[in-house]
N, C-alpha and C positions, 0 to 999 in steps of 0.2 A: 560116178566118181571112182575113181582109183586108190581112196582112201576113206576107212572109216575111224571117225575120232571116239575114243571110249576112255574112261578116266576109272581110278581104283574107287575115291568115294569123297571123302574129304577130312579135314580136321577133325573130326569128332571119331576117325578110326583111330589116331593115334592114341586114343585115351581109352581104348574098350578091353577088357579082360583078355581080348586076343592081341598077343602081340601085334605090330604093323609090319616083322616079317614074316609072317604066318599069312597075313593079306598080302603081300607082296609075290609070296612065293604060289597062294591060290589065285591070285587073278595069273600069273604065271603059265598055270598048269591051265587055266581056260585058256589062254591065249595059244597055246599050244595044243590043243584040243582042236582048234578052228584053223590051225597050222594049212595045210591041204587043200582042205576050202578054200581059203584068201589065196593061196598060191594057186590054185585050177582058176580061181578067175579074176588071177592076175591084181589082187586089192591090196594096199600092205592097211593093217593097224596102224594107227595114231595114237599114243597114250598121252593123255594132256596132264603137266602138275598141273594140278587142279585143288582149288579151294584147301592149299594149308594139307593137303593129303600125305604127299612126299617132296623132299628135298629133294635135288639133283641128285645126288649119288643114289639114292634110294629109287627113283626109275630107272639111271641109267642100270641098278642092278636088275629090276623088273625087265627091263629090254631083252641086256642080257640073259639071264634066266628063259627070258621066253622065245628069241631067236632072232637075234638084230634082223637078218636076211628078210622078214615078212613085219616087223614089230619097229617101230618108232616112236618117237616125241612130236606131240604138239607142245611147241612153246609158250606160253602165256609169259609176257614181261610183269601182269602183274601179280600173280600168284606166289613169287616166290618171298615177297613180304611176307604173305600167310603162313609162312612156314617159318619166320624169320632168318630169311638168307638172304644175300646181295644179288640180286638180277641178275647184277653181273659174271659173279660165279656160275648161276642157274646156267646163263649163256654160254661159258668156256665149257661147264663138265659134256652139257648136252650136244654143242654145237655138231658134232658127228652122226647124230643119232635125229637129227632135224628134219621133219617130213612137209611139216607145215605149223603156222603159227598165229597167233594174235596178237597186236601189241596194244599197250596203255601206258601211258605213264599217271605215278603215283605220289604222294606227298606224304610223306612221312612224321611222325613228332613225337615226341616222348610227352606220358601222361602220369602222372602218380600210379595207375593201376599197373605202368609199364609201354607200351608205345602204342599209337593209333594209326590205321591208315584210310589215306582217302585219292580213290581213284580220281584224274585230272583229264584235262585236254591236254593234247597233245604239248611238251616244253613247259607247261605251269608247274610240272611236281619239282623231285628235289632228289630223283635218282640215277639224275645223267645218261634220261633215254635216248638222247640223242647221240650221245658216247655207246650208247648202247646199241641203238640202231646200222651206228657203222661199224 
């Protein structure tokens, strides 16, 4: 493969004693670390939002920080729920930065605790994957 996918960690960083730009800017400094590596044999990085971890602009600064030229995004259409952001955004800020991706669509609802979500088949959910898609 010409790509390896790796992700920061998940939701449960944004809550820990260390701030989430502190992990942003250490998975940075690994990723830049293995810089040479991946370029001598020719691999670029995939960073996925992954499970609620970061928002779009919060990889697309991990990218940048660590060196667009070898460092990219896997997109997940359904991870950005987790985060509470609109897919769609996730899509515009990343779409540059796109190496490879997965998609889901998801359904959405608000609960007294605050909103739920539940991943669908493909067109069942309620976040205009298919507006998404194209």
């Amino acid at each position: 493969s010409k790509l390896v996918r790796c992700f920061l960690g998940s939701m449960a960083d944004r809550s820990t004693a260390t701030p989430l730009a502190a992990h942003i800017e250490n998975t940075a400094k690994t990723l830049r670390a293995c810089r040479a590596y991946a370029q001598d044999h020719n691999v670029r990085i995939a960073v996925e939002n992954h499970a609620g971890d970061m928002q779009a602009r919060e990889l697309k600064s991990l990218i940048e920080l660590a060196g667009k030229d070898f460092v990219g995004a896997v997109i997940d259409s359904g991870n950005p729920v987790w985060a509470l952001e609109d897919p769609h955004l996730t899509l515009e800020v990343l779409a540059p930065y796109i190496l490879t991706s997965h998609v889901r669509d998801s359904y959405l609802w608000k609960t007294p605790e605050g909103v739920a979500v539940q991943w669908t088949a493909m067109g069942e959910g309620n976040v205009e994957i298919s507006r998404w898609v194209k």
